[in-house]
C-alpha positions in Angstrom: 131.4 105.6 157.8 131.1 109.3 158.9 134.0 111.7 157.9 132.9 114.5 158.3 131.3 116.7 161.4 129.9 120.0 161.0 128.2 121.9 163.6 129.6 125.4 162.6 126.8 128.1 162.8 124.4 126.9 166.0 125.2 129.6 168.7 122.9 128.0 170.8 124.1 125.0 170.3 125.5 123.1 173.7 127.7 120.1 173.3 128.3 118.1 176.4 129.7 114.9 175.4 131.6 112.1 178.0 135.3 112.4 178.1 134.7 108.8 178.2 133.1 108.1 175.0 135.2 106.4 171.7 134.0 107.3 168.8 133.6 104.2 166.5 134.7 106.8 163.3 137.7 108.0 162.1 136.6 111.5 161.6 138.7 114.1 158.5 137.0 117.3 159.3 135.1 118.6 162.7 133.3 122.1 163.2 131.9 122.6 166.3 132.0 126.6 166.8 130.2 128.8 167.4 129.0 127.0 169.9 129.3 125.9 173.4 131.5 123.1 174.8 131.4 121.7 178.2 134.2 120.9 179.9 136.7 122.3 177.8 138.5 120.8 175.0 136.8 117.7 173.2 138.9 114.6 174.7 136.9 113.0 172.4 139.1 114.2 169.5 142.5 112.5 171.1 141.4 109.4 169.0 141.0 111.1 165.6 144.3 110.4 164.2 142.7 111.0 160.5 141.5 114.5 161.1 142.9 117.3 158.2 140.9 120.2 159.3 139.4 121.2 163.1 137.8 124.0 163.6 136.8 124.9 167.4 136.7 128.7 166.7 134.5 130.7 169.3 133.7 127.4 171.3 133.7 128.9 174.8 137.5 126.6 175.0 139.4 127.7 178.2 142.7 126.6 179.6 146.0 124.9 178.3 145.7 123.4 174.8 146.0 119.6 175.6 148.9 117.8 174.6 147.5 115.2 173.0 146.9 117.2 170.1 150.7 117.7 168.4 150.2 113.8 168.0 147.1 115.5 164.7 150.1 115.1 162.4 147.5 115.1 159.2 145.9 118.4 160.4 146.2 120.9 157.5 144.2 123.5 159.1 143.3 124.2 163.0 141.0 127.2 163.9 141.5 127.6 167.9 139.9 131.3 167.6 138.3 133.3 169.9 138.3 131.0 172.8 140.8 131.6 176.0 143.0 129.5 175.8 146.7 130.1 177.3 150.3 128.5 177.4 152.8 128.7 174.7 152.4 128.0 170.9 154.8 125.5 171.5 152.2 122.8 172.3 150.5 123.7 169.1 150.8 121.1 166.4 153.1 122.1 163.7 153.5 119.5 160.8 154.9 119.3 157.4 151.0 119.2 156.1 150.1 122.6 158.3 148.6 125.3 155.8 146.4 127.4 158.2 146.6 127.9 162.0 143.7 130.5 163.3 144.8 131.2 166.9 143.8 134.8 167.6 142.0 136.3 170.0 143.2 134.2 172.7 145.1 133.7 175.9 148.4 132.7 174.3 151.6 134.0 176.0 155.8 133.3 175.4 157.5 133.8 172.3 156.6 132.4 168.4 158.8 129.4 168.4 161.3 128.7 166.0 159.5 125.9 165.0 156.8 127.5 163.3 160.0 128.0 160.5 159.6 124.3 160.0 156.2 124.1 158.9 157.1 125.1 154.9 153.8 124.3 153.4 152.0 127.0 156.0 149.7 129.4 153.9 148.3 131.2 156.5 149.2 132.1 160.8 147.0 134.6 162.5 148.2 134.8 166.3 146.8 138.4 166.5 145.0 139.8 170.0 147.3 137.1 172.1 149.7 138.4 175.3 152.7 137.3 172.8 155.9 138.7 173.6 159.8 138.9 172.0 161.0 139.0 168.6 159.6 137.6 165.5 162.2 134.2 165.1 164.7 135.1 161.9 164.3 132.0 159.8 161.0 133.0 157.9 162.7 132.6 154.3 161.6 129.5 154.7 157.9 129.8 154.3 157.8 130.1 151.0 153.9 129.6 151.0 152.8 132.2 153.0 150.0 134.5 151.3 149.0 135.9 155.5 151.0 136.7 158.6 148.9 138.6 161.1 150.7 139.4 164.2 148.6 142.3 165.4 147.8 142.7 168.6 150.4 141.3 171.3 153.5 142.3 173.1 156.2 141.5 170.2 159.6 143.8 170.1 162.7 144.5 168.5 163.4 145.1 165.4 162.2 143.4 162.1 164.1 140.7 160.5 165.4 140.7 157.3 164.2 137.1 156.8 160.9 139.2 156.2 161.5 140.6 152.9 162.6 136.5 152.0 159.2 134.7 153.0 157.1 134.5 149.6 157.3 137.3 146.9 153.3 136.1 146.8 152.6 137.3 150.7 149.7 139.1 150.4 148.9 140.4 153.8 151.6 142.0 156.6 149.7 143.0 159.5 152.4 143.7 162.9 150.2 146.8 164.1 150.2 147.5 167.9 153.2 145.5 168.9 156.1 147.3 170.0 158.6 146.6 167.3 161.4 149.4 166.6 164.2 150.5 164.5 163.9 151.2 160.5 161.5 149.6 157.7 163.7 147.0 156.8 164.9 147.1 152.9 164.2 143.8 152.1 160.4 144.3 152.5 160.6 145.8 148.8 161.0 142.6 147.5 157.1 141.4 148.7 156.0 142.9 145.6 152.4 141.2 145.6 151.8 143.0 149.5 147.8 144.1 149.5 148.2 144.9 152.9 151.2 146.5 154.8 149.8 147.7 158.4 152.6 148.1 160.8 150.9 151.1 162.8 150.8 151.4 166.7 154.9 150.4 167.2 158.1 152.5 167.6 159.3 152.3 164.2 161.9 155.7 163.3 163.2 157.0 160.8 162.2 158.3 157.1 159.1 156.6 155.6 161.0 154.8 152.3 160.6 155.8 148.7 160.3 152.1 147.7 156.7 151.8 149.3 155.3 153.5 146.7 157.8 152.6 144.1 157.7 148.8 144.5 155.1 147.9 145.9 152.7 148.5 143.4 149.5 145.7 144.4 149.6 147.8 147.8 145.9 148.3 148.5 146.1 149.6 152.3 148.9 151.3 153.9 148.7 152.0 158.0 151.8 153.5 159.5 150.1 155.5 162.1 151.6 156.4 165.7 155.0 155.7 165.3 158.1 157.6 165.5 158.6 158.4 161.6 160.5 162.0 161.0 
């Protein structure tokens, strides 16, 4: 019985399948992008209740992410990239097997929810190039797996949790550039000590550039803290 669907890599490739049809397979991994879709999102995929890894990235998807698919409770990683889809993360499927969710370049607008603080076994979240807005949710000691969190790109603000410094001492990749987050470089960022990549350029960040950057955070491969408010 098939398990496994992989179109990835066919940029001519135009699926138009029925929103009728019931696939008699209980699929574990689809790739359909790059490619083109018609009609949207794949209903076809509401009866995959097996499916561990989807990837629909650059699929010409458009519109509200549907519903059905926070009922994917096995998905492990979801690629929704480059598309244009809109609405909230909060219809986004966020389980207690979620490793990787791939939603940038996209329509997305609202806040990150809280909820995203639940999913402890996530690895990696790129939202970047959304229309996200508010703060980054203070509960992010929680995700003590996280190796990537790319915000960059989107309409986030305030100032930076301390919950930061707390995620994983094995986060690897920082990237909040061209947001419009404020205040000081928080002192509990010393503590990701296995950081490659610390770009927070583009905000409104003040104050003195700190010692520990250089002192502590000694994997640090690129540094960006250009156009801000540094003195």
């Amino acid at each position: 019985m098939l398990q496994r669907l992989d179109t990835t890599g066919n940029h001519q490739l135009l699926i138009n399948i029925s929103d009728e049809w019931f696939p008699p397979f209980q699929l574990k991994s689809v790739g359909l992008g790059p490619c083109k879709t018609v009609n949207g999102f794949p209903e076809w995929l509401q009866n995959q209740r097996k499916l561990e890894q989807l990837v629909l990235s650059n699929a010409s998807l458009y519109g509200l992410v549907p519903t059905w698919l926070r009922n994917m409770s096995m998905l492990s990683a979801l690629d929704l990239s480059h598309n244009k889809l809109i609405g909230s993360l909060i219809n986004l499927p966020f389980s207690e097997y979620t490793r990787e969710l791939s939603l940038q370049d996209n329509l997305f607008n609202g806040s990150i929810p809280r909820s995203v603080c639940r999913v402890t076994s996530l690895v990696i979240l790129d939202v970047s190039s959304n229309r996200l807005s508010g703060n980054i949710p203070d509960c992010l000691e929680n995700l003590q797996h996280m190796t990537m969190l790319i915000l960059s790109s989107n309409g986030l603000f305030g100032v930076l949790p301390s919950s930061l410094g707390s995620i994983n001492s094995s986060l690897r990749w920082l990237k909040l550039n061209d947001n419009n987050f404020n205040g000081q470089i928080p002192q509990d960022l010393r503590k990701l000590r296995n950081l490659e990549v610390l770009d927070l350029g583009n905000n409104e960040f003040s104050g003195n550039i700190p010692k520990w950057i250089g002192d502590k955070l000694s994997e640090l491969r690129i540094l960006r803290l250009h156009k801000n408010n540094f003195t």
